[in-house]
C-alpha positions as CSV (number, residue, x, y, z in Angstrom):
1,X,11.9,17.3,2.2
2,X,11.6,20.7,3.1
3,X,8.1,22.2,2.7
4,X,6.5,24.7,0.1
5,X,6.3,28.1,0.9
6,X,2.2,28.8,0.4
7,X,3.2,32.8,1.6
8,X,6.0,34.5,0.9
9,X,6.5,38.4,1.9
10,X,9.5,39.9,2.0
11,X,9.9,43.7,3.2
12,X,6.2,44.7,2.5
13,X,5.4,48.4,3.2
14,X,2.0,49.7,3.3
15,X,0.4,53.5,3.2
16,X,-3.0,54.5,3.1
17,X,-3.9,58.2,2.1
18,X,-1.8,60.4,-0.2
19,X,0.0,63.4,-0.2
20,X,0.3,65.3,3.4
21,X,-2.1,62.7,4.7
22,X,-0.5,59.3,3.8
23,X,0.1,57.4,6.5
24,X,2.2,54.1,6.3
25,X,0.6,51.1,8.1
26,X,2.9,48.2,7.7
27,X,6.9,48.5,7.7
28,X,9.0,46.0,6.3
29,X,7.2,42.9,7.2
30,X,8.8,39.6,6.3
31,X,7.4,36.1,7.0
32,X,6.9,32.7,5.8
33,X,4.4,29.8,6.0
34,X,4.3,26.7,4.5
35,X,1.7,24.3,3.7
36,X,0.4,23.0,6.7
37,X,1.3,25.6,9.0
38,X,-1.0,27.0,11.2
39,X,-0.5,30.5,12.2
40,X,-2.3,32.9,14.8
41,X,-1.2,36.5,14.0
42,X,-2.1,38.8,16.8
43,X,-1.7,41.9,17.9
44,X,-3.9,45.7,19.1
45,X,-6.4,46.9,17.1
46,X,-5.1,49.3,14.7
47,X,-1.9,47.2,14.2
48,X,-2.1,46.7,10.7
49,X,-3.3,42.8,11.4
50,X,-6.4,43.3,8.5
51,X,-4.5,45.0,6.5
52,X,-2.0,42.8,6.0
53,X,-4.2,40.1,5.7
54,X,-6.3,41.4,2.8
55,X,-3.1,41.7,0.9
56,X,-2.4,38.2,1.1
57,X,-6.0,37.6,0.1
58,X,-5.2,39.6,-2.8
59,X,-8.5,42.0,-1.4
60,X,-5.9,45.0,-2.0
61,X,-2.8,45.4,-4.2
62,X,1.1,45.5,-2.3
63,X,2.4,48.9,-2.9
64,X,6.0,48.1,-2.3
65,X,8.1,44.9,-1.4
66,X,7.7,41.0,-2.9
67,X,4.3,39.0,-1.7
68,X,3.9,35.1,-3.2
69,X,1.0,33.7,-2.2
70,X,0.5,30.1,-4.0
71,X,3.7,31.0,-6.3
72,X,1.9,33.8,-7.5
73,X,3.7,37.4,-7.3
74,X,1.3,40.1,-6.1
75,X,3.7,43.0,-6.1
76,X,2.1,44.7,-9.5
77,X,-0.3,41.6,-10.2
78,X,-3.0,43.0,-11.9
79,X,-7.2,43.0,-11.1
80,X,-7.8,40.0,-13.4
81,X,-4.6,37.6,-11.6
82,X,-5.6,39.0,-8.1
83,X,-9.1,37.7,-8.6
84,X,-8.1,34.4,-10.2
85,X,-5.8,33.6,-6.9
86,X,-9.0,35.0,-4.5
87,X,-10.8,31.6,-6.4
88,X,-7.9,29.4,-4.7
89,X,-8.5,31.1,-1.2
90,X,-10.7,30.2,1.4
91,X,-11.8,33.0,3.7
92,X,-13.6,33.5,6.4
93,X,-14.9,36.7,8.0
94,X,-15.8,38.1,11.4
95,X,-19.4,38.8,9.7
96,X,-20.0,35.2,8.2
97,X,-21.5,37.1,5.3
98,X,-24.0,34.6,4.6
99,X,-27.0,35.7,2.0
100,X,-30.1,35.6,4.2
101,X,-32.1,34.1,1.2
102,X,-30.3,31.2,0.4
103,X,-30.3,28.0,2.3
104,X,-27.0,26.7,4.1
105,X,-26.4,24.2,1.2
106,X,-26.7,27.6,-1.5
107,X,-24.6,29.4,0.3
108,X,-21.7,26.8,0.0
109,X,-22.4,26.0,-3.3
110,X,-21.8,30.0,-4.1
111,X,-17.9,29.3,-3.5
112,X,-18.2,26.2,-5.5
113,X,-20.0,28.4,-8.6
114,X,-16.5,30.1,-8.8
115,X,-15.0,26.7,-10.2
116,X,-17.0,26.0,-13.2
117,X,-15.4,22.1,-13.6
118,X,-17.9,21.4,-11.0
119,X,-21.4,20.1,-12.3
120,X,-24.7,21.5,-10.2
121,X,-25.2,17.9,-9.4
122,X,-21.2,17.6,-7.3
123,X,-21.7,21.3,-6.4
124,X,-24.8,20.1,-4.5
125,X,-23.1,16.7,-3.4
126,X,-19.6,18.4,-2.0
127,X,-21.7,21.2,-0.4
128,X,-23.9,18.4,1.4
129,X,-20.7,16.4,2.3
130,X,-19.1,19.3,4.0
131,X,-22.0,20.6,5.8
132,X,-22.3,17.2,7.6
133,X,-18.8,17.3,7.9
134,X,-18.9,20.6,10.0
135,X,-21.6,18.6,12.2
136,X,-24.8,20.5,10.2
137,X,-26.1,17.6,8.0
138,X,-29.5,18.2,9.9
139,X,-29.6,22.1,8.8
140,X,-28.4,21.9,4.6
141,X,-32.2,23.4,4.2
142,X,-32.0,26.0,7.3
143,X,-31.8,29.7,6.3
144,X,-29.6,31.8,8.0
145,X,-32.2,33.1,10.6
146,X,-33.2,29.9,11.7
147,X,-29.3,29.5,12.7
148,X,-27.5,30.2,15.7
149,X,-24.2,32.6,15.0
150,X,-22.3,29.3,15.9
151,X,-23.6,27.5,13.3
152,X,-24.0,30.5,11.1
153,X,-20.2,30.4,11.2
154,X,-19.6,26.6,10.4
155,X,-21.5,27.1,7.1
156,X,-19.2,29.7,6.6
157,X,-16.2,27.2,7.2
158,X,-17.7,24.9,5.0
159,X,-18.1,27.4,2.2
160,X,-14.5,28.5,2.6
161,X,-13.2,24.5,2.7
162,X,-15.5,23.0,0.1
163,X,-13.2,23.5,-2.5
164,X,-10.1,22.4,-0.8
165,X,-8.0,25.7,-1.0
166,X,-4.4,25.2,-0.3
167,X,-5.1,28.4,2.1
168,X,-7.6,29.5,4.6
169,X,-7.8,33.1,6.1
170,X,-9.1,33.8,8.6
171,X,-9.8,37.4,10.3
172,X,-11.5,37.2,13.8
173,X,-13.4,34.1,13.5
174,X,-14.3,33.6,17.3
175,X,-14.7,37.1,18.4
176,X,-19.1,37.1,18.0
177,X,-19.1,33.8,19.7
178,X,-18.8,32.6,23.2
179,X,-16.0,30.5,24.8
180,X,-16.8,27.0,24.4
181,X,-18.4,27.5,20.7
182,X,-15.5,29.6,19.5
183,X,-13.0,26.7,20.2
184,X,-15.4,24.2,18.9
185,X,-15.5,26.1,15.2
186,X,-11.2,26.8,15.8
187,X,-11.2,22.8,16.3
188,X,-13.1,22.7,13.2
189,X,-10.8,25.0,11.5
190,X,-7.9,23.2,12.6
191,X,-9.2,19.5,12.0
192,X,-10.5,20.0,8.1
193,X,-7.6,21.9,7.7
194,X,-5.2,19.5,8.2
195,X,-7.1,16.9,6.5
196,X,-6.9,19.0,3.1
197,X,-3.5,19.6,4.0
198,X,-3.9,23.1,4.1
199,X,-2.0,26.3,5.5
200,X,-4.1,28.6,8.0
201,X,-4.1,32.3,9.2
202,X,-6.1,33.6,11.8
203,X,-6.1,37.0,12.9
204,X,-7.4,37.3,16.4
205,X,-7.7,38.7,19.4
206,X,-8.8,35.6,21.4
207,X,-6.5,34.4,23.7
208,X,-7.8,31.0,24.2
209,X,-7.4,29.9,20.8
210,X,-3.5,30.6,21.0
211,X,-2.5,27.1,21.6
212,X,-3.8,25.7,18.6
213,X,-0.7,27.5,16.3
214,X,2.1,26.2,15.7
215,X,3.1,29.5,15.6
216,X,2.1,33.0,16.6
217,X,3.4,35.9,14.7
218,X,2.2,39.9,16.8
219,X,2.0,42.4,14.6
220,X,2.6,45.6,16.6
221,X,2.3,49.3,15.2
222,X,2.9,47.8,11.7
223,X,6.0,45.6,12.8
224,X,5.5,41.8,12.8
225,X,7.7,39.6,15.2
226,X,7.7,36.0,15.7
């Protein structure tokens, strides 16, 4: 049985500015993952990689071409359906974007709040369960300055997994950390990942992680080739 699409663009064109000054970013960029996949796009900076990656996240609306991203249509989705698929996403950021006043546990539970068939008392058990699964059951109660940016980032892996999303993006997840942790957290990635049977996209410059995809889409001066 063939496996469902979880993203979908065909012949996406992007532009930023207006008039005189607009300036298209992505040209005609076509590609497809499935559920499972996991995909490394890379590519110089500048290339459009972010870009193209918030519109999948639906962080910015497609100006022109077809993008399904869970069998949702983004081309003309409005503000309301963009923000009801980001609930279905898990993302994770260069910046780990953790609030400094919340413990580890809290800031899980955050991406759990967004799903309001959760009770406090689950919210607080799945965000438990998935810190020790990202090997930080002794730091639920640790702030974020008590936490190394290794760790910093696995809470932010376990917020983005905690409500098993059929999709995880990812933009530069290794690039603050050093060699040895930055493949440990990609393991991670890759292991709970598959476990939820999930697709994953990782923009990045790191080399080393490369062998981890199953495949590796470059986006070059807007253009994405396999």
């Amino acid at each position: 049985m063939q496996s469902k699409s979880v993203i979908l663009a065909k012949n996406i064109n992007h532009y930023y500015g207006t008039g005189q000054l607009r300036k298209q970013i992505l040209y005609e960029i076509s590609t497809d993952i499935k559920v499972g996949d996991i995909i490394i796009m890379a590519g110089p900076s500048g290339s459009g990689k972010t870009t193209l990656l918030t519109l999948m996240g639906g962080l910015r609306s497609v100006q022109e071409g077809s993008l399904k991203v869970l069998s949702h249509e983004l081309y003309r989705a409005t503000s309301i359906q963009l923000q009801g698929l980001r609930k279905q996403i898990g993302f994770i950021f260069q910046s780990h974007n953790l609030l400094n006043s919340l413990t580890a546990c809290q800031n899980v539970q955050m991406s759990i709040a967004l799903h309001q068939h959760f009770s406090r008392q689950e919210a607080i058990y799945k965000s438990q369960e998935i810190l020790e699964a990202v090997g930080l059951g002794n730091h639920i109660d640790a702030y974020p300055n008590q936490l190394s940016g290794g760790q910093k980032q696995r809470v932010a892996i376990a917020r983005a997994l905690v409500s098993q999303p059929k999709l995880i993006l990812a933009d530069e997840p290794t690039s603050a950390l050093d060699k040895k942790t930055g493949r440990d957290v990609v393991e991670l990635i890759q292991r709970l990942a598959k476990k939820q049977d999930c697709a994953i996209l990782i923009v990045t410059h790191d080399n080393r992680i490369f062998d981890i995809a199953d495949r590796i889409l470059c986006l070059e001066d807007g253009r994405l080739f396999e």
